[in-house]
FILOVEX-472032 format. One record per atom (N, C-alpha, C): residue in three letters; x, y, z. Coordinates in steps of 0.1 Angstrom, whole numbers, plus 5000, padded with zeros to 4 digits. Example, Ala and Ser with C-alpha at 12.3 -4.5 7.8 and 13.67 -1.06 7.14 Angstrom:
BEGIN
ala513249435078
ala512349555078
ala513249675078
ser512849785071
ser513749895071
ser512950005079
END
This chain:
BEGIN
unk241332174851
unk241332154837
unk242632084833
unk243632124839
unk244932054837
unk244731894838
unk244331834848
unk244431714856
unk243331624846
unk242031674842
unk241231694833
unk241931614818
unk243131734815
unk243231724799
unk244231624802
unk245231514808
unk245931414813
unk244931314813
unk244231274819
unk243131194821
unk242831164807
unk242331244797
unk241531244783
unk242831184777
unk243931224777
unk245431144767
unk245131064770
unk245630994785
unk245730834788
unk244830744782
unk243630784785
unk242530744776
unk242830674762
unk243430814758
unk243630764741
unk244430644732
unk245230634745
unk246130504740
unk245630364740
unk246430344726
unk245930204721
unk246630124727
unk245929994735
unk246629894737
unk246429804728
unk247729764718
unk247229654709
unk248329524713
unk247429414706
unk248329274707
unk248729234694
unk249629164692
unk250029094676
unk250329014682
unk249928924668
unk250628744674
unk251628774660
unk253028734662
unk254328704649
unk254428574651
unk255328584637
unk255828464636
unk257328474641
unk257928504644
unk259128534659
unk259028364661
unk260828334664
unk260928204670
unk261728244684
unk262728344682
unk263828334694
unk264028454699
unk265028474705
unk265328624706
unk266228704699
unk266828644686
unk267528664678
unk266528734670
unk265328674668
unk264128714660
unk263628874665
unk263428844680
unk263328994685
unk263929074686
unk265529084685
unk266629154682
unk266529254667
unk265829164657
unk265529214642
unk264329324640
unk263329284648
unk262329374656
unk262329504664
unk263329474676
unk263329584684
unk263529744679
unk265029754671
unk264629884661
unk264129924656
unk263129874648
unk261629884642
unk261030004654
unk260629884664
unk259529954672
unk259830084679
unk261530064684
unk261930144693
unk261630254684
unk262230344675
unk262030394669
unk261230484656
unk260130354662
unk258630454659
unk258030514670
unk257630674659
unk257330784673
unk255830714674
unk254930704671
unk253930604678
unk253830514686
unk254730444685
unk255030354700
unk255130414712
unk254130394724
unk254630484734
unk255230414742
unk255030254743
unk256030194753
unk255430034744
unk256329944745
unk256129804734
unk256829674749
unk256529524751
unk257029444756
unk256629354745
unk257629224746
unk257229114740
unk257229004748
unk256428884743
unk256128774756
unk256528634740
unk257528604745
unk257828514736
unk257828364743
unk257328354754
unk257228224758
unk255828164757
unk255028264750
unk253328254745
unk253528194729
unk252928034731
unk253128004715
unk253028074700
unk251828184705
unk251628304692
unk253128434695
unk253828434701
unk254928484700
unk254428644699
unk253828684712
unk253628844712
unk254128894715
unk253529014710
unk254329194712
unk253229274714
unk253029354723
unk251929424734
unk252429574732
unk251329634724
unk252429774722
unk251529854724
unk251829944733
unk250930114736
unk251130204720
unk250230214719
unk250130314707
unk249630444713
unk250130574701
unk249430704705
unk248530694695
unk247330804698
unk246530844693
unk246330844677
unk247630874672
unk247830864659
unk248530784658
unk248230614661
unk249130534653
unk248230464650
unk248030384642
unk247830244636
unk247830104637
unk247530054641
unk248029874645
unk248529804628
unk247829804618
unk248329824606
unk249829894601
unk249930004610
unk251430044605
unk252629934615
unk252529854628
unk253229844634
unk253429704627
unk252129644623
unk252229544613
unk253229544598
unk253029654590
unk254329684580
unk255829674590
unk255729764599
unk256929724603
unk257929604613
unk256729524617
unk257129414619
unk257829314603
unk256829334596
unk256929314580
unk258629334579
unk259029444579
unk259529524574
unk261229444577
unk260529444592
unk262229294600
unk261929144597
unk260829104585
unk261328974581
unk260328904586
unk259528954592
unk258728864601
unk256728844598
unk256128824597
unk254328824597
unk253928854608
unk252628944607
unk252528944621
unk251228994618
unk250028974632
unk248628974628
unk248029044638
unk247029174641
unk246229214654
unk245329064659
unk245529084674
unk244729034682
unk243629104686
unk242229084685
unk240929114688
unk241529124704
unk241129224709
unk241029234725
unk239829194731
unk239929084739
unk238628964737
unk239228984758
unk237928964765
unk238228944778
unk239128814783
unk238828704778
unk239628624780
unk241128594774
unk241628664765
unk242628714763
unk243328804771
unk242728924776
unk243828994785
unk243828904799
unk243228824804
unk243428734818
unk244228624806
unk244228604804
unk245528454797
unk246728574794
unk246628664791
unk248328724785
unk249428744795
unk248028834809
unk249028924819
unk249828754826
unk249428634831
unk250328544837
unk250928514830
unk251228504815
unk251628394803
unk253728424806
unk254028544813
unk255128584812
unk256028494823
unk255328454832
unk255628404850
unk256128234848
unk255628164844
unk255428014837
unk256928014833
unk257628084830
unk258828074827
unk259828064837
unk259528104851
unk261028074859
unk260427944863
unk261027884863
unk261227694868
unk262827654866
unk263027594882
unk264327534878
unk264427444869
unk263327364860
unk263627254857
unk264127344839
unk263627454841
unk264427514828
unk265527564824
unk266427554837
unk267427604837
unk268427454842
unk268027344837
unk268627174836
unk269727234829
unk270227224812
unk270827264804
unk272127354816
unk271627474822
unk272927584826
unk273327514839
unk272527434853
unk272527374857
unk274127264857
unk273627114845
unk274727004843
unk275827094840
unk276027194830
unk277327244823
unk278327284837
unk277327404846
unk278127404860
unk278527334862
unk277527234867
unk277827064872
unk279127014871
unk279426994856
unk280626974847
unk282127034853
unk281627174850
unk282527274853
unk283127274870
unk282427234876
unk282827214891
unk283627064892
unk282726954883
unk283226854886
unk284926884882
unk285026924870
unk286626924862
unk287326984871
unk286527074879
unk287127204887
unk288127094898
unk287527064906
unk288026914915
unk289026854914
unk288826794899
unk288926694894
unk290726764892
unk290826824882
unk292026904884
unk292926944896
unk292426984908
unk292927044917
unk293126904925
unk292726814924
unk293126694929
unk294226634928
unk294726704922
unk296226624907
unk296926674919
unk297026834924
unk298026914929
unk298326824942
unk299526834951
unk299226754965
unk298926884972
unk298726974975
unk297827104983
unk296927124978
unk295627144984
unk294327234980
unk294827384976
unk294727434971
unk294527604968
unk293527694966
unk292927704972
unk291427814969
unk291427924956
unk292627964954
unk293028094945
unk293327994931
unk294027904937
unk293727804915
unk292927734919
unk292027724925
unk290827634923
unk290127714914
unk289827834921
unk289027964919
unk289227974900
unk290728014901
unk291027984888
unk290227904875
unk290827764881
unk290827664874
unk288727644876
unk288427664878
unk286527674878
unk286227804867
unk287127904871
unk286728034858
unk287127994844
unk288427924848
unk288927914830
unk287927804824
unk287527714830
unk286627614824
unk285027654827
unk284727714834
unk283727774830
unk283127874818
unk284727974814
unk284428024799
unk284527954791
unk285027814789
unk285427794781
unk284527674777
unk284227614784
unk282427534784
unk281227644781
unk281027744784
unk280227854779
unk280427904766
unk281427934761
unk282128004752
unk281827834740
unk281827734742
unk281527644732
unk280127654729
unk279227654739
unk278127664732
unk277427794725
unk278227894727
unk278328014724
unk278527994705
unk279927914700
unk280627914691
unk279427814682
unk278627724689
unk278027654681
unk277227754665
unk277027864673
unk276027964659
unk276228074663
unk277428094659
unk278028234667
unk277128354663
unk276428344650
unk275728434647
unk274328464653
unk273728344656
unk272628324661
unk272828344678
unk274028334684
unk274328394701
unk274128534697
unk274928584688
unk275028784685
unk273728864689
unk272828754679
unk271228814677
unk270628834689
unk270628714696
unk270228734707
unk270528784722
unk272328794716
unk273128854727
unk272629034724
unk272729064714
unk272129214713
unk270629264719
unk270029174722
unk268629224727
unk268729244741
unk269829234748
unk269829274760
unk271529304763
unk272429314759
unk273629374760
unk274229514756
unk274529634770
unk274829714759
unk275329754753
unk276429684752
unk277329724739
unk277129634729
unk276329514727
unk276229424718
unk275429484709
unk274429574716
unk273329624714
unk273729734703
unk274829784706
unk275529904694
unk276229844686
unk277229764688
unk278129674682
unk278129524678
unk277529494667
unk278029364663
unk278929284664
unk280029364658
unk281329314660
unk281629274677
unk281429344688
unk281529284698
unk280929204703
unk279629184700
unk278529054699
unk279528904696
unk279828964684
unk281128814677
unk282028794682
unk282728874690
unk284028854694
unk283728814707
unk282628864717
unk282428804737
unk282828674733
unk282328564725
unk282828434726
unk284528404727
unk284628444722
unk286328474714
unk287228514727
unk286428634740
unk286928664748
unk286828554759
unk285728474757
unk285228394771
unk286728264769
unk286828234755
unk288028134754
unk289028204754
unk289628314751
unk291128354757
unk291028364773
unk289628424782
unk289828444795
unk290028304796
unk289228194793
unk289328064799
unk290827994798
unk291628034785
unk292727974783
unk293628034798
unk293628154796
unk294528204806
unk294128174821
unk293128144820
unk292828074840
unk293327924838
unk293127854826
unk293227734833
unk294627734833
unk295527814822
unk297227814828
unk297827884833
unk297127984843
unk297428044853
unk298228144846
unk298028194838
unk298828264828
unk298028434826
unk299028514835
unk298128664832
unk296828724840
unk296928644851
unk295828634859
unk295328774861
unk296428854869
unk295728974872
unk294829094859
unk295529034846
unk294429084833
unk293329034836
unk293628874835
unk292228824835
unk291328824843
unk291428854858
unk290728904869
unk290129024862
unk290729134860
unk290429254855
unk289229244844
unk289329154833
unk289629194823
unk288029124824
unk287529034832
unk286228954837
unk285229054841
unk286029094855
unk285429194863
unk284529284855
unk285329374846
unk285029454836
unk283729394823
unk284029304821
unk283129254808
unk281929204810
unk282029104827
unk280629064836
unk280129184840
unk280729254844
unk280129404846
unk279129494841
unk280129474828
unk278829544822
unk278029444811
unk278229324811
unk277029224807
unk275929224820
unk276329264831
unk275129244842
unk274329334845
unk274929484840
unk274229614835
unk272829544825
unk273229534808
unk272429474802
unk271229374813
unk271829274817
unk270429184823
unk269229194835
unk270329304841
unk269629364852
unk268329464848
unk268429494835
unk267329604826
unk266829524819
unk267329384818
unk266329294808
unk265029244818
unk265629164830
unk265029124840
unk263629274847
unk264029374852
unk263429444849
unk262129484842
unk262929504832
unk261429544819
unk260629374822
unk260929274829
unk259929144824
unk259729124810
unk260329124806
unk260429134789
unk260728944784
unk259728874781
unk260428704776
unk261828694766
unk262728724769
unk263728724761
unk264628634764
unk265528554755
unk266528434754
unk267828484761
unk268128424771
unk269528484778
unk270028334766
unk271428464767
unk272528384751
unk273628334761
unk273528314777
unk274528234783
unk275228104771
unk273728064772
unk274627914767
unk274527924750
unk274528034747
unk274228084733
unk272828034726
unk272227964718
unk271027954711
unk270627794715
unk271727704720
unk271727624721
unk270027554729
unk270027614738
unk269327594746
unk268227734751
unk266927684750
unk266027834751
unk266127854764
unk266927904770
unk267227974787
unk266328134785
unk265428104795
unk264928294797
unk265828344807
unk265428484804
unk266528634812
unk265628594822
unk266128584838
unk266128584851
unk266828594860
unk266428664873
unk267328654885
unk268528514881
unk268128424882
unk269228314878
unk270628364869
unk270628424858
unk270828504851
unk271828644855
unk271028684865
unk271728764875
unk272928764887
unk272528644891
unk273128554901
unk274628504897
unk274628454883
unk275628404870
unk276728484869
unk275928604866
unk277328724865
unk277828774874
unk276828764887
unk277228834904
unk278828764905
unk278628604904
unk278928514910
unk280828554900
unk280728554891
unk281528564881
unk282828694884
unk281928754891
unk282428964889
unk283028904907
unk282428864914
unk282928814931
unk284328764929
unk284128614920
unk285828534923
unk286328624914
unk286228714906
unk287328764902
unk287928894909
unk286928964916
unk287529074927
unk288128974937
unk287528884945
unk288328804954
unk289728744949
unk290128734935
unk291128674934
unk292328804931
unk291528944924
unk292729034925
unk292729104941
unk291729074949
unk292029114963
unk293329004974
unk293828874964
unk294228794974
unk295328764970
END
């Protein structure tokens, strides 16, 4: 009877689809509270690289597709049920995959590019190679080439920086300020100025920005990694992953050396 009355719940849940009117992940950032925090929602993803900009939400028994609609409403946004049609659920489940391609990650790609070239290009002045201020000199202009495109709509990086950060996610104010930190860390690498903070002070902050993406990647959830801030529509991916690995490495290698 037990095994029985389990079986009959599962049953009951609504799978519904909405198409919004959602542009970014800033937009989904405005949303996410809404949903999280209705007790009807039993579990919610969004697929925002789908031109109708969906949200796929398990409902309980007693919810409504109509109420999730007010509260999409509710964050600014329109939003309409999708008829569950057979050829709709075979077009939704791949619509999420389409999105890792290197050629979408051109934009994060050149800026490296950049950032390596300067990296060089600088250390070339010195008459010795140095591994430890190269290392440097690649981090300080790395934040600080990141941290620009960050500043372009600082507000509009926040939005989207809070849908997967967790402390951005509680804090605004820290959302505004990561830019702020990526150019003081950057100032201080490229003048060699304070290093062992700034080793620390990276370590620590990539750290737990790579907490956040590792749960974004995870969930498969289509969401805007705010690396290069709003500038450019970059999705959350292993690539993503790799970014902050790489980040949290030279900085333990450089307070290890």
């Amino acid at each position: 009877m037990k095994q029985t009355l389990v079986i009959t719940t599962e049953l009951k849940i609504m799978n519904t689809t909405f198409s919004t009117s959602m542009t970014c992940g800033g937009c989904l950032s405005k949303v996410t509270p809404f949903l999280d925090n209705e007790p009807s929602v039993r579990q919610w993803k969004s697929d925002l690289s789908d031109p109708r900009k969906l949200i796929h939400v398990d409902l309980a028994p007693e919810g409504r597709p109509e109420h999730i609609v007010d509260l999409i409403g509710q964050a600014g946004f329109t939003a309409s049920v999708i008829p569950h049609e057979p050829e709709t659920i075979s077009i939704a489940a791949p619509a999420a995959k389409p999105a890792f391609s290197l050629g979408t990650y051109k934009p994060l790609f050149l800026v490296v590019s950049y950032v390596i070239g300067a990296t060089v290009l600088v250390e070339s002045i010195h008459a010795n190679w140095q591994w430890t201020r190269a290392m440097s000199y690649f981090m300080g202009f790395f934040f600080l080439g990141f941290a620009f495109f960050k500043l372009l709509n600082i507000s509009k990086f926040a939005d989207a920086f809070s849908t997967y950060d967790i402390i951005a996610r509680r804090s605004r104010s820290y959302a505004l300020a990561y830019p702020w930190i990526e150019v003081t860390l950057g100032l201080l690498f490229v003048t060699g100025t304070q290093l062992m903070v700034a080793n620390v002070v990276t370590a620590v902050v990539m750290s737990i920005g790579l907490v956040g993406v590792i749960a974004a990647v995870r969930k498969k959830q289509a969401i805007q990694c705010a690396c290069l801030g709003t500038a450019f529509n970059l999705p959350m991916s292993v690539v993503t992953i790799i970014e902050n690995s790489v980040m949290i490495a030279m900085a333990l290698a450089m307070l290890a050396m």
